[in-house]
N, C-alpha and C positions, 0 to 999 in steps of 0.2 A: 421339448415342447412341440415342435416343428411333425413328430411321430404318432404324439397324443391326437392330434389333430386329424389324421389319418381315420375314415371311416374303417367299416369291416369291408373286404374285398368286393364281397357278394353285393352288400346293400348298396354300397358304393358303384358296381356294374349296373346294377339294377338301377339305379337313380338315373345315369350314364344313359339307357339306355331309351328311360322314360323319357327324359328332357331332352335328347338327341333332335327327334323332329320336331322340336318346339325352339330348338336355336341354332340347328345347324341348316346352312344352306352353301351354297356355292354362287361367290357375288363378284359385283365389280369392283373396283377400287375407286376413289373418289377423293376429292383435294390432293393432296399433298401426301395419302397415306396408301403403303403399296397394299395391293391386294392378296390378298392371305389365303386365297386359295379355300380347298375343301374346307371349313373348320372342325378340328377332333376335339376329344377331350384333353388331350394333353396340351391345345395351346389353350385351355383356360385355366389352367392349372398358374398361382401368381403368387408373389410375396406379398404383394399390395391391391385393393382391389378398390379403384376413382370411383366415385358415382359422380357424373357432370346431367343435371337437369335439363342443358339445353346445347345448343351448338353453337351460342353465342360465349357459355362457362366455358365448354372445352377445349375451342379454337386456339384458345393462348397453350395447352399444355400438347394438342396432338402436334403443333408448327414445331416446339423443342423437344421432344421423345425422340431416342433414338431408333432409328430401322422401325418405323412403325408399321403395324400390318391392320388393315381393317374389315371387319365382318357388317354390313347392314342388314338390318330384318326389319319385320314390321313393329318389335314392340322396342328397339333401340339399336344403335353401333356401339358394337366391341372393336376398340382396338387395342392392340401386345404393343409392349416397346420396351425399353430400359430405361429408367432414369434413377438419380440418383444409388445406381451401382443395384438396383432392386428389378426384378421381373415383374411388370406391372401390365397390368388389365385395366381397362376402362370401359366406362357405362354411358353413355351418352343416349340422356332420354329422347324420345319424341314426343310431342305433344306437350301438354300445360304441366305432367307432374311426372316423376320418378313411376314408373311401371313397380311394385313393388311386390306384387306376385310372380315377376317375371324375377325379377332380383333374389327371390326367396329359394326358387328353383338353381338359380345359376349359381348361389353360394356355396354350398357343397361341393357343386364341380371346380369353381376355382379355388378351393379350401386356401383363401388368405389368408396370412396371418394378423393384415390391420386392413380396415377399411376405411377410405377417407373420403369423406361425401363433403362434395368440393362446388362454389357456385359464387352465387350473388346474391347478396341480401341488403334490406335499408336500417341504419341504426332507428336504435330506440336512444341511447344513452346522448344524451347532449356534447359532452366532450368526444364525440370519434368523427374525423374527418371522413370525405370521400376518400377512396380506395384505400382504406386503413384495412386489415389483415385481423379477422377473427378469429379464436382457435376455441371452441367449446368440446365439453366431455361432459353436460348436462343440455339435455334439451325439454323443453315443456310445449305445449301445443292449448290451443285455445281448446276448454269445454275437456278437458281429460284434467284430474285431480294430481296423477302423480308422474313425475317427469320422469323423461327414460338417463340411465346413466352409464357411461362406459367404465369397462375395466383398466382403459387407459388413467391414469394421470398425471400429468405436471405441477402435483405442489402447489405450493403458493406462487403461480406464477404471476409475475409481477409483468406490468404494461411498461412495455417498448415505447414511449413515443417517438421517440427520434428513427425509429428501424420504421412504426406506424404496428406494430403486431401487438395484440391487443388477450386476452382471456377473459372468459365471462361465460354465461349462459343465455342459450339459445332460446327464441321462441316461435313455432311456427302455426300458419295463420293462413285460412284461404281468404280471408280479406285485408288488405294493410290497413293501419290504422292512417287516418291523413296525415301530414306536415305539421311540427308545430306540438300544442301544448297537449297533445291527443299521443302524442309516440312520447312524448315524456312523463307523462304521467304513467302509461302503460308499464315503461320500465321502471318505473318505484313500483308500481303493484306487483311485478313480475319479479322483477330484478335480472330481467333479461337485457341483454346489453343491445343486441338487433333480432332483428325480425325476419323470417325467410318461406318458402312455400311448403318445404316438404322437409325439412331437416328430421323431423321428429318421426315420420314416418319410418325414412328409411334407418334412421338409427334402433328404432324398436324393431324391424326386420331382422338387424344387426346380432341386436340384443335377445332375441330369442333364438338367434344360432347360434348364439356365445362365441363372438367374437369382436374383440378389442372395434371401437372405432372411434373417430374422431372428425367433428365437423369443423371442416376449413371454409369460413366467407370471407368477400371482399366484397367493401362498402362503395352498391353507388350511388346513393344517397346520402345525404346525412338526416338528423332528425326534424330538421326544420326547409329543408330542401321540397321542393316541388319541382321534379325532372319535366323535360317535355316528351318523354314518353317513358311514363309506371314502368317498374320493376316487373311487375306482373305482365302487361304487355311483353317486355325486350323477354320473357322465358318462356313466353308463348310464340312457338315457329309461326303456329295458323297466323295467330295476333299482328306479328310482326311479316309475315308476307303481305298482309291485307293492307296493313300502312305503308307499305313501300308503294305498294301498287298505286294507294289513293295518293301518297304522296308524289311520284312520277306525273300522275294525272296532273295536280295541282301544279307544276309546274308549265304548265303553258299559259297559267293566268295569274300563279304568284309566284316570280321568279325568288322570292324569298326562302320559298320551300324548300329550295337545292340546299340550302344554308344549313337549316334546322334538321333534313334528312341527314346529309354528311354527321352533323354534330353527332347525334343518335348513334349512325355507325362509329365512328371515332370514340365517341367515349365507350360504349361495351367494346372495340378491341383491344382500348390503357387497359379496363377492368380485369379483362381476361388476360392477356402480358402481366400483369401484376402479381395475377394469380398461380400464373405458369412459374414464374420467377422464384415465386415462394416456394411452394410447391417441391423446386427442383432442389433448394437450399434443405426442405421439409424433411424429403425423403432421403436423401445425399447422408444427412444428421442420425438418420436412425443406425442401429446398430443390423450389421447382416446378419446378422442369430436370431435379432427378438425384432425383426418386422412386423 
């Protein structure tokens, strides 16, 4: 399988050399992840290949990767590492959405054998607590007729509650629906279980390269939940600088603020730990032949 996958040399050079100045640079290193030097083609070459939408998703999975190395550009950070016994690549968008032309170029080069487009999303379904573990292989998106579908499946996979890991179909939405009897209803017309920004995009990417994929969320919302600060905000960097900022301000006349900013941070790092946790169990589980 692993050979099938394999472009023809030429096309494959030739791709190689098209997308070279479009994602290689020579960077710093930052956080926690060492820096990786020139970036070639062979380090994106992956078994597994993360999309994380924001740096609030991926924070929990680049802290337990192992020997991480990181690439930043302008249209996202790649970073290599090991985890669950697999060579893995990750995506970590910038800005409000998954770059998805930029992903479209980079798949070839890291010819994965699964993709897992990994994040945060709010239920639709009544029964899913916060950080409950979503695993979809159907996505649908608002205003498009027919949902995209992976080659992956699991069966009749039956819901975990006691683990919190859940199956169902996705739906993604540049607007969320609100709190309440508006995300419940949506999921009887849909029979989407949650809701997320970009899943549908980047699995139709996925899906026109012909390649397995699989969306992983974790709930921080539930359906009838009203956070104090939108889903859509925490995955926007811009968004969520501009509220730190105002919020630091407001701190000198509502000492309350410190309270409500911490909570914010606090909860998207459980989210993200959550996610990492799974994740590592996720991929650990797969078999090393058919990643």
């Amino acid at each position: 399988m692993w050979m099938r996958m394999l472009v023809n040399q030429v096309v494959r050079q030739a791709a190689e050399d098209k997308v070279k100045g479009f994602l290689m640079d020579t960077v710093q290193g930052q956080g926690n992840a060492a820096d990786g030097g020139e970036l070639t083609p062979e380090d994106l070459k992956c078994d597994v290949l993360l999309v994380f939408g924001s740096r609030s998703e991926a924070g929990g999975w680049v802290d337990q990767v192992e020997q991480v190395q990181s690439w930043p550009m302008d249209e996202a950070i790649l970073y290599r590492g090991q985890s669950g016994g697999h060579r893995c690549l990750a995506v970590e968008a910038k800005g409000e959405a998954t770059n998805c032309a930029f992903l479209s170029q980079l798949l070839p080069l890291a010819q994965p054998r699964l993709v897992v487009v990994a994040g945060f999303a709010v239920a639709l379904s009544p029964d899913l607590g916060r950080r409950a573990i979503l695993l979809a292989t159907t996505m649908k998106a608002q205003g498009v007729s027919e949902p995209v579908q992976s080659e992956v499946r699991f069966g009749e996979m039956e819901d975990d509650s006691k683990a919190g890991v859940f199956g169902g179909v996705g739906l993604s939405r540049s607007d969320f629906p609100k709190p309440g009897a508006a995300r419940v209803s949506l999921c009887h017309e849909t029979e989407a279980r949650f809701c997320d920004p970009d899943g549908f995009e980047v699995a139709r990417v996925c899906a026109e390269a012909k390649l397995p994929w699989v969306v992983v969320r974790v709930l921080t919302e539930r359906s009838d939940e009203t956070p104090s600060l939108p889903l859509k905000s925490l995955l926007s960097q811009e968004s969520v600088s501009a509220k730190v900022g105002a919020a630091v301000s407001a701190l000198w006349n509502e000492p309350k603020s410190a309270t409500e900013l911490w909570k914010v941070h606090e909860d998207a790092v459980k989210a993200s730990d959550r996610l990492a946790k799974f994740l590592s169990v996720f991929l650990a589980g797969l078999e090393q032949d058919s990643a």
